[in-house]
C-alpha atoms as an extended CHARMM CRD file, in Angstrom:
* protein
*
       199  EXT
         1         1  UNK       CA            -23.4450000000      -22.2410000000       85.7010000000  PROA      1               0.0000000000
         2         2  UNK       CA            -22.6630000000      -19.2140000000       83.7850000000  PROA      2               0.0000000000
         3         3  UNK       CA            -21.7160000000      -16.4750000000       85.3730000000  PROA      3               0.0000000000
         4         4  UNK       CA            -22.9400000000      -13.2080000000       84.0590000000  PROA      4               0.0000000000
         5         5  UNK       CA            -20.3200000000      -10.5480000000       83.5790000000  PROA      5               0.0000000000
         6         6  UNK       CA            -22.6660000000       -7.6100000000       82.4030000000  PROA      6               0.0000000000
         7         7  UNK       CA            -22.6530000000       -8.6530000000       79.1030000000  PROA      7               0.0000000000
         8         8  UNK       CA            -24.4760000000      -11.1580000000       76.4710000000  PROA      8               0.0000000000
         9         9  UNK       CA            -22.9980000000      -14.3800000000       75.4660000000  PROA      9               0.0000000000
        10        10  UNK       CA            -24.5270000000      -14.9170000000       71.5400000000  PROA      10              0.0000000000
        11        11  UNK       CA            -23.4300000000      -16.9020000000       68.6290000000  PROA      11              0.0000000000
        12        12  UNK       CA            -22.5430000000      -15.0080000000       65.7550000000  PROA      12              0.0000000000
        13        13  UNK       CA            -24.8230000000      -16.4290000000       62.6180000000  PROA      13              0.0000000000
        14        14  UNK       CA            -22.6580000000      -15.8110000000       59.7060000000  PROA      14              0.0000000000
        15        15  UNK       CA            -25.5050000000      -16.8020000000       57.3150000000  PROA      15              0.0000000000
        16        16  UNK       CA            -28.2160000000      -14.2540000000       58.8710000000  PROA      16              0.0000000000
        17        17  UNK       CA            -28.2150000000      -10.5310000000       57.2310000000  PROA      17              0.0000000000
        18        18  UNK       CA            -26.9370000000       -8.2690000000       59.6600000000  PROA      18              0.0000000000
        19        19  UNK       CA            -23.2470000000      -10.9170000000       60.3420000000  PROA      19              0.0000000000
        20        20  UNK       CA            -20.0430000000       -9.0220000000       60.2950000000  PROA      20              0.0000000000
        21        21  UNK       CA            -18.5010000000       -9.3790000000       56.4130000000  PROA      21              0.0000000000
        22        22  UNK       CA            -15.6610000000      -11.6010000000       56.9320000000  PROA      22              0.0000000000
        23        23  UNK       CA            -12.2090000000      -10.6870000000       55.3780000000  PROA      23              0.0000000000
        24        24  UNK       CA            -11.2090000000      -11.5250000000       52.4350000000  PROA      24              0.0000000000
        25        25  UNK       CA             -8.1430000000      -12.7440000000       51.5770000000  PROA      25              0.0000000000
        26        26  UNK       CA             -5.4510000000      -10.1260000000       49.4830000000  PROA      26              0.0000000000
        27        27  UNK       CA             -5.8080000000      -10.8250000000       45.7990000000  PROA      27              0.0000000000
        28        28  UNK       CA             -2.3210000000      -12.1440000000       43.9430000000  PROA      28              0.0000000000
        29        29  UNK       CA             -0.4820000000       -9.6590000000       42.3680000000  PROA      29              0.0000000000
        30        30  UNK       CA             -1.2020000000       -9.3800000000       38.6960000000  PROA      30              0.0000000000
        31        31  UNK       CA              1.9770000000       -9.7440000000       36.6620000000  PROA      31              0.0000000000
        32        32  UNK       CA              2.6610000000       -7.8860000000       33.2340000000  PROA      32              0.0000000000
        33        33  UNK       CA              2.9330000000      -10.5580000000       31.4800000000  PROA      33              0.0000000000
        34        34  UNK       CA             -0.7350000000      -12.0730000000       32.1280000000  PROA      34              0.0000000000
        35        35  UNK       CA             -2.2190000000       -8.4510000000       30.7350000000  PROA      35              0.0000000000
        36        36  UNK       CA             -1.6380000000       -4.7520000000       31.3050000000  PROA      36              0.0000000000
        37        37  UNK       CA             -5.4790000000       -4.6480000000       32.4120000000  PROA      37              0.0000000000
        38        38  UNK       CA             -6.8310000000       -6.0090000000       35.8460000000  PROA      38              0.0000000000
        39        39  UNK       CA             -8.7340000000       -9.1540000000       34.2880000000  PROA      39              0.0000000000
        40        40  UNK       CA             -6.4410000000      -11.6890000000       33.4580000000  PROA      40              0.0000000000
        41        41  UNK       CA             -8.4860000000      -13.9770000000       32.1060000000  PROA      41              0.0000000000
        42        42  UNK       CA            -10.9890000000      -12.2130000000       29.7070000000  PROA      42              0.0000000000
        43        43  UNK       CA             -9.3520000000       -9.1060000000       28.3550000000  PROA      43              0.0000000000
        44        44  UNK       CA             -5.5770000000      -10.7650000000       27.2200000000  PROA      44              0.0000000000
        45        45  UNK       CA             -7.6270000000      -12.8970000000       24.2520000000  PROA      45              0.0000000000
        46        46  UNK       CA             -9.7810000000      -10.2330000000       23.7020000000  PROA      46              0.0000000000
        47        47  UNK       CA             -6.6250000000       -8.1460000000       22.6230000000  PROA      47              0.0000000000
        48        48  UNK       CA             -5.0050000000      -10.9550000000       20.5440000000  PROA      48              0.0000000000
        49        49  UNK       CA             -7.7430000000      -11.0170000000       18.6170000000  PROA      49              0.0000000000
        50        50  UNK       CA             -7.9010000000       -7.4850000000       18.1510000000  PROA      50              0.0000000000
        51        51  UNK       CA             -4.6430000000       -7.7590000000       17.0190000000  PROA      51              0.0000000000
        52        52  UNK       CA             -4.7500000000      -10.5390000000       14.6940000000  PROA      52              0.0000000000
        53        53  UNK       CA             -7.9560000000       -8.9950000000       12.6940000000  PROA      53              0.0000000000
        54        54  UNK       CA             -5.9920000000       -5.9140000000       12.3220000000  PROA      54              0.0000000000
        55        55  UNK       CA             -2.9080000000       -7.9420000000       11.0550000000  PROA      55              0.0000000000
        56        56  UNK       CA             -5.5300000000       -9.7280000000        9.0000000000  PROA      56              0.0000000000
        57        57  UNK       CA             -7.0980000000       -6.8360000000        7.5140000000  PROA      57              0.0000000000
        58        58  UNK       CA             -3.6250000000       -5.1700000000        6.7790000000  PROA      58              0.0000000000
        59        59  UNK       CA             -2.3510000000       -8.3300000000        4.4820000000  PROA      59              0.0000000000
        60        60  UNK       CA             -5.6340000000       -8.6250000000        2.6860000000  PROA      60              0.0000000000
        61        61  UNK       CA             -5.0450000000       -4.5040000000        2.0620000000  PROA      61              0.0000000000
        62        62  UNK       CA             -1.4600000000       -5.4140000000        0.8130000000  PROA      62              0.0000000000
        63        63  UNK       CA             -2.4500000000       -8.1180000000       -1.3370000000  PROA      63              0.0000000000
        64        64  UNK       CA             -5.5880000000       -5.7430000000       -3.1570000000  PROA      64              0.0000000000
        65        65  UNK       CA             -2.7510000000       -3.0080000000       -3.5350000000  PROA      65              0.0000000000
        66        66  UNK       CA             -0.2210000000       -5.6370000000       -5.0680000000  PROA      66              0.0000000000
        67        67  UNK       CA             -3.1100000000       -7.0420000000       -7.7210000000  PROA      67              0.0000000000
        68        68  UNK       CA             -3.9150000000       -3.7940000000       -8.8360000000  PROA      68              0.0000000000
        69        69  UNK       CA             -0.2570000000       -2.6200000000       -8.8880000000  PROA      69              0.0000000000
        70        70  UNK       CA              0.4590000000       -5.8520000000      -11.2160000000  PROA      70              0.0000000000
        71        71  UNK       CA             -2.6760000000       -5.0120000000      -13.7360000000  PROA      71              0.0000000000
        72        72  UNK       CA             -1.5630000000       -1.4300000000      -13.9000000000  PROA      72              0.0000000000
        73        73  UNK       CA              2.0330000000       -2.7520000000      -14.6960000000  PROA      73              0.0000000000
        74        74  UNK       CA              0.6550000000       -4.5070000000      -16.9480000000  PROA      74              0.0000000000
        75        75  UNK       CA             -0.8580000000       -1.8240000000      -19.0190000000  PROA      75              0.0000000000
        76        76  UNK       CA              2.0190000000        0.6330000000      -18.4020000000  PROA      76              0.0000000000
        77        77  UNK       CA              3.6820000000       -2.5740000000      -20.3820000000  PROA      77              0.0000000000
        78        78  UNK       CA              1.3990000000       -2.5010000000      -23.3390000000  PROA      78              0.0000000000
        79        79  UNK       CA              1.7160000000        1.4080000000      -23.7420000000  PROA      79              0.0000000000
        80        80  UNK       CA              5.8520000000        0.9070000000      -23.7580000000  PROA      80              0.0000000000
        81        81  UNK       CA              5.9330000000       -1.7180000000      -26.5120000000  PROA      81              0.0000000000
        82        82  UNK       CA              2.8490000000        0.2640000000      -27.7640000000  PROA      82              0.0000000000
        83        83  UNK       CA              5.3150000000        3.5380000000      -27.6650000000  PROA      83              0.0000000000
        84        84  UNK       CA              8.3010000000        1.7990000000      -28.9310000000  PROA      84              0.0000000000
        85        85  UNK       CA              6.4910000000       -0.1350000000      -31.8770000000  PROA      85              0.0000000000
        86        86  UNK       CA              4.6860000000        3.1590000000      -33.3170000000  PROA      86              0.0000000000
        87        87  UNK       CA              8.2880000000        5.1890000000      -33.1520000000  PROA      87              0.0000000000
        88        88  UNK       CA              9.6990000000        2.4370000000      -35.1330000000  PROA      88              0.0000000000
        89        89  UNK       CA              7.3120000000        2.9770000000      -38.1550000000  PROA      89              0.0000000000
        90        90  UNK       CA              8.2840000000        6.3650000000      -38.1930000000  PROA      90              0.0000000000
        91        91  UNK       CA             11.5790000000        5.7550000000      -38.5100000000  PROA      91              0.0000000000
        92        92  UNK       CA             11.0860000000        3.5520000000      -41.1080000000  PROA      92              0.0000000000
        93        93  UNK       CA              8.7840000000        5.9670000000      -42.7240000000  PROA      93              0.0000000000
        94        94  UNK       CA              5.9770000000        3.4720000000      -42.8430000000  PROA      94              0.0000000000
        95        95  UNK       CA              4.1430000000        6.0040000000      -41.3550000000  PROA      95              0.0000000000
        96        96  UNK       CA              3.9700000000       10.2370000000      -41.0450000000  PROA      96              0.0000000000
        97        97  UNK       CA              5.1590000000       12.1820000000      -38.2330000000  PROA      97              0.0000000000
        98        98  UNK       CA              1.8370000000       13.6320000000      -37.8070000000  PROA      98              0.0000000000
        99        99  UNK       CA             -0.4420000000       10.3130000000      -37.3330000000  PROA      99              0.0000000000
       100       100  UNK       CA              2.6310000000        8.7700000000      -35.1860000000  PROA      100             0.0000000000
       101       101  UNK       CA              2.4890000000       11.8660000000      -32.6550000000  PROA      101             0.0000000000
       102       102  UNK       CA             -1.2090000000       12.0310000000      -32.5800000000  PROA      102             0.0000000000
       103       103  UNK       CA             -1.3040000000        8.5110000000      -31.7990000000  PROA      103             0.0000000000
       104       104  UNK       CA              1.4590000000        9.0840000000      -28.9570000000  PROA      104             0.0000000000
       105       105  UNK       CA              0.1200000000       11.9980000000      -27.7720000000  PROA      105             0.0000000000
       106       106  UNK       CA             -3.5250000000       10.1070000000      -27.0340000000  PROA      106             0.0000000000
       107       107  UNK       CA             -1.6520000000        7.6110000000      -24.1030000000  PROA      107             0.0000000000
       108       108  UNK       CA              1.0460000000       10.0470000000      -22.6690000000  PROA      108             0.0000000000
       109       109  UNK       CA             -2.0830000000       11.5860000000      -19.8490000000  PROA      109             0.0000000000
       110       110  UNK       CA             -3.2480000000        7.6770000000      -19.2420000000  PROA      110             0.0000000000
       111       111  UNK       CA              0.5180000000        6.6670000000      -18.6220000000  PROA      111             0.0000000000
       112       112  UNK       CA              1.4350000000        9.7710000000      -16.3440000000  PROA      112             0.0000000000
       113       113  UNK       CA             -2.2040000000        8.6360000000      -14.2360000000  PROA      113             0.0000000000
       114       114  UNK       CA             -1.5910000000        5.0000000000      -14.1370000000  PROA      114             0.0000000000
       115       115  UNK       CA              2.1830000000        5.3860000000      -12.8250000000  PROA      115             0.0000000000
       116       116  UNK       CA              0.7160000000        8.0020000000      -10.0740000000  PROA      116             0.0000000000
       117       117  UNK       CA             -1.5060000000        6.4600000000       -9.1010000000  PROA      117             0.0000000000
       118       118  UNK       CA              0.7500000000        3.4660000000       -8.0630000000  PROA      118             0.0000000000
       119       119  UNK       CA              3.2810000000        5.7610000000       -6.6720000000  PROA      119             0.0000000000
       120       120  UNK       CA              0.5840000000        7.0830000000       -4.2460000000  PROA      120             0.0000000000
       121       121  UNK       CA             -0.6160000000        3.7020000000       -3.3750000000  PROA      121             0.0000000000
       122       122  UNK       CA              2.5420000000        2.6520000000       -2.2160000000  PROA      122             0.0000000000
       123       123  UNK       CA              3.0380000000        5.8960000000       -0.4340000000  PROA      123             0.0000000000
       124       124  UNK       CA             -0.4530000000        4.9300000000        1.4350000000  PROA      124             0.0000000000
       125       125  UNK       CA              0.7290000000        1.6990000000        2.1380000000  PROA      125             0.0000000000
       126       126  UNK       CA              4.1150000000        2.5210000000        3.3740000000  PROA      126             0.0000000000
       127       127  UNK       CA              5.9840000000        0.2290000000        1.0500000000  PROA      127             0.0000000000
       128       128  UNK       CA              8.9020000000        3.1310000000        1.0850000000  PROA      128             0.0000000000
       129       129  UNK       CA             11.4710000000        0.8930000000       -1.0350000000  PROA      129             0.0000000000
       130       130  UNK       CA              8.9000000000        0.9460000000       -3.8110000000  PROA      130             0.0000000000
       131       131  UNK       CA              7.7670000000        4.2090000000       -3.4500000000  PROA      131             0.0000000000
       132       132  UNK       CA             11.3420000000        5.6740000000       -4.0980000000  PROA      132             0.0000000000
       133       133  UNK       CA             11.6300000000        3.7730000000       -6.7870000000  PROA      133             0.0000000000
       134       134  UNK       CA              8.6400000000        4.6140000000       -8.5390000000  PROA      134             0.0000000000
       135       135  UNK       CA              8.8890000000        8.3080000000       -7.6950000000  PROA      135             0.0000000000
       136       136  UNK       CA             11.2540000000        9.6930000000      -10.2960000000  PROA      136             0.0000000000
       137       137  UNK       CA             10.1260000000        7.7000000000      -13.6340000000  PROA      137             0.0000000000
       138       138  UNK       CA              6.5930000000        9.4130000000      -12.2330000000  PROA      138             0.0000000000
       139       139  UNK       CA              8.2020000000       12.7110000000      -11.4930000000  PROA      139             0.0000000000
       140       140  UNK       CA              9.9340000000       12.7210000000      -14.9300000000  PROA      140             0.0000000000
       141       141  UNK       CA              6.5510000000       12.0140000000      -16.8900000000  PROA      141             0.0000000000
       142       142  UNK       CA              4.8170000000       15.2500000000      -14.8320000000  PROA      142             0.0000000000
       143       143  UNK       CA              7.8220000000       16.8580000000      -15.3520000000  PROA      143             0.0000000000
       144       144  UNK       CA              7.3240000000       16.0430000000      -19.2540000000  PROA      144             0.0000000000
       145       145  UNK       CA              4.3470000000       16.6400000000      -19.7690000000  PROA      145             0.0000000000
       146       146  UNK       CA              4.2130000000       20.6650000000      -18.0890000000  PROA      146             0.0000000000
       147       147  UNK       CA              6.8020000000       22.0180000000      -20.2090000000  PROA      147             0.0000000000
       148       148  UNK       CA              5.5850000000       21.2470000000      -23.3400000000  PROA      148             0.0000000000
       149       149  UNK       CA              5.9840000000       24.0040000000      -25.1660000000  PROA      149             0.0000000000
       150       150  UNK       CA              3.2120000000       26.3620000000      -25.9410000000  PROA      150             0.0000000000
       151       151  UNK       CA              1.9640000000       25.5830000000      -29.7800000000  PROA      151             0.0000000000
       152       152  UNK       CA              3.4060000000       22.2670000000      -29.5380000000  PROA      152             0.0000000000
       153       153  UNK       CA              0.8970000000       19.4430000000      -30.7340000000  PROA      153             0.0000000000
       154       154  UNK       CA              2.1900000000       17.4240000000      -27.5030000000  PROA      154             0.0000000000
       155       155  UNK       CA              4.9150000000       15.6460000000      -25.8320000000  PROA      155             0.0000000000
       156       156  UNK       CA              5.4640000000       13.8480000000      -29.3860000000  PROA      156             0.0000000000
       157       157  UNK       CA              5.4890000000       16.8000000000      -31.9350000000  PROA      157             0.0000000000
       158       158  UNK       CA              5.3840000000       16.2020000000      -36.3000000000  PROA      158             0.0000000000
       159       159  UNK       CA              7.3690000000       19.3590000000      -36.2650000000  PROA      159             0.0000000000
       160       160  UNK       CA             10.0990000000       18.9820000000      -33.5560000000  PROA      160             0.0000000000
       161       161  UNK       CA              9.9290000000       15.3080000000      -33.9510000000  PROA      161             0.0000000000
       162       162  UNK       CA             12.6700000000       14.7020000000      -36.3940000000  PROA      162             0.0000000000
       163       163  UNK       CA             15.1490000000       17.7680000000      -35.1430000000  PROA      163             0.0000000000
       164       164  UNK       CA             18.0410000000       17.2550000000      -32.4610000000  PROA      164             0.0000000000
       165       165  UNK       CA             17.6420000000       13.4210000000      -32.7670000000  PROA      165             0.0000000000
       166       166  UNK       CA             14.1670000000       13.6210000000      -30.5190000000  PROA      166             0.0000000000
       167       167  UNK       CA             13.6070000000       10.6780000000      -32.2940000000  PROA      167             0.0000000000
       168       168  UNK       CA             15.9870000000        8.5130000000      -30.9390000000  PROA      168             0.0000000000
       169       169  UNK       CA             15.7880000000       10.0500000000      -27.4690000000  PROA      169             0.0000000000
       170       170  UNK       CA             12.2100000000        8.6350000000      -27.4020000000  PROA      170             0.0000000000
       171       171  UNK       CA             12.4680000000        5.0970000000      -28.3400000000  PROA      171             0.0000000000
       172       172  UNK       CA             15.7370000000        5.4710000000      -25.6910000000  PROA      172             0.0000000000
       173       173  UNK       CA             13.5500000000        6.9190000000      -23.1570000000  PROA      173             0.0000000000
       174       174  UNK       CA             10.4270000000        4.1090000000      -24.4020000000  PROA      174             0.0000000000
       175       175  UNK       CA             13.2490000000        1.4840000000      -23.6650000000  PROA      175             0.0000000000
       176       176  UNK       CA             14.3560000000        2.0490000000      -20.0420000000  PROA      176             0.0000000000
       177       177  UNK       CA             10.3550000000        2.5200000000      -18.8680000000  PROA      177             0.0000000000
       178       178  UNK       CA             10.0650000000       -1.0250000000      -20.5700000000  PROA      178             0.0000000000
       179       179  UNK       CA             12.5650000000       -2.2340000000      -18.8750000000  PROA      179             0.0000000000
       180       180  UNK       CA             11.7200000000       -0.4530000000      -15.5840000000  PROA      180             0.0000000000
       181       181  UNK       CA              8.1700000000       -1.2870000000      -16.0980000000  PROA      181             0.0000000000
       182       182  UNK       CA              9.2580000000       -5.5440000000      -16.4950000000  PROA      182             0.0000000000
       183       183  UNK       CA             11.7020000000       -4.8970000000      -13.1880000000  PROA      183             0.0000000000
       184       184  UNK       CA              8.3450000000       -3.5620000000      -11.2800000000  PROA      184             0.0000000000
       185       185  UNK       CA              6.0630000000       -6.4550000000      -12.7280000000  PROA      185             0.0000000000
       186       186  UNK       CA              8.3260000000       -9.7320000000      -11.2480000000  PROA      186             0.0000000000
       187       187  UNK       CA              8.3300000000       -7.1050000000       -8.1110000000  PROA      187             0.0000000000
       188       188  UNK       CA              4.6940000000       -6.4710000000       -7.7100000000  PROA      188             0.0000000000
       189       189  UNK       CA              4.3990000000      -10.4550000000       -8.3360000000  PROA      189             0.0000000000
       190       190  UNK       CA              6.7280000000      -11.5450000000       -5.9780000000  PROA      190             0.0000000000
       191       191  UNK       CA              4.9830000000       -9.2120000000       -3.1240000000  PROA      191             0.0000000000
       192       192  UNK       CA              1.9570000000      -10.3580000000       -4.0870000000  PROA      192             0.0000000000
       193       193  UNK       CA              2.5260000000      -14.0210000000       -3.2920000000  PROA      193             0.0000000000
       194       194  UNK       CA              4.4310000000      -13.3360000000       -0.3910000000  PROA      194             0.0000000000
       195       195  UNK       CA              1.3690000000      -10.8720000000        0.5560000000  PROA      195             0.0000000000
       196       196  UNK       CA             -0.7000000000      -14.3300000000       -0.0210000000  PROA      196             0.0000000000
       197       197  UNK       CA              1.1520000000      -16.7050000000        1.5300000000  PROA      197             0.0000000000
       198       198  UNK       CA              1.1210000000      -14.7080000000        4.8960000000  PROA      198             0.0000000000
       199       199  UNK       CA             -2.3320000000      -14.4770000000        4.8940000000  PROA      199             0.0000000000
């Protein structure tokens, strides 16, 4: 027999609705390495991913900015030997001063847009090495073309052409932007690949 002590004896039903909650065990401690947020499991991929579409996007960004860098090197190029070809004739007098400078003067506003707007590109893109190189051949043709002398036909002038040996300082200064120009091209190609073969 059971002897009654004021009290109930009962079973506790764990698996009716009003049981006690039964404890739970602590959790493990998260480390740093498995995530800096609380689920381990879901949120660490979600973040490489993240990361990898960003890194992604970035090198397809460098590779547009390296194509377009390479056509406009191209033309910049053209316009040298373009430049250096028409100064030639008139110093061989195969052709006048006037037609030569008017001729000139048509490409010297494409040339000074073409080499900004690479210059700025790379700026965006935070290829400094490239940037500082392009930034004085770019500051010299702004430079150039704002103090051009009021009554002046242009940079290239039939009247001033011929005095102080402006002449030869031309097809000098049409010589080191080829050569600059060629030294950009094998660079813009070479970043381009690279650009391509990381992707």
């Amino acid at each position: 027999m059971h002897q009654n002590y004021g009290f109930r004896l009962f079973k506790v039903d764990h698996n009716s609705r009003h049981a006690a909650p039964r404890r739970r065990g602590r959790r493990a401690p998260v480390s740093w390495d498995q995530g800096l947020s609380g689920r381990v499991g879901v949120r660490q991929p979600v973040l490489r991913k993240k990361r990898r579409r960003r890194r992604r996007r970035r090198r397809r960004m460098e590779v547009v900015v390296f194509v377009f860098s390479l056509l406009d090197c191209c033309a910049l190029i053209f316009l040298s030997v373009y430049f250096i070809i028409t100064l030639s004739d008139l110093e061989c007098d195969y052709i006048n001063a006037r037609s030569c400078c008017s001729k000139l003067n048509k490409w010297v506003i494409p040339e000074l847009i073409g080499h900004a707007i690479v210059t700025v590109l790379m700026l965006i893109s935070l290829h400094w090495f490239i940037f500082l190189l392009n930034l004085p051949v770019a500051t010299w043709n702004i430079y150039r073309f704002i103090m051009v002398p009021s009554g002046n036909m242009g940079v290239f002038d039939p009247t001033e052409i011929h005095n102080r040996g402006q002449l030869k300082s031309h097809m000098k200064e049409a010589m080191i932007k080829l050569g600059f120009h060629l030294l950009c091209f094998f660079m813009y190609l070479y970043s381009m690949i690279l650009a391509l073969i990381n992707d």
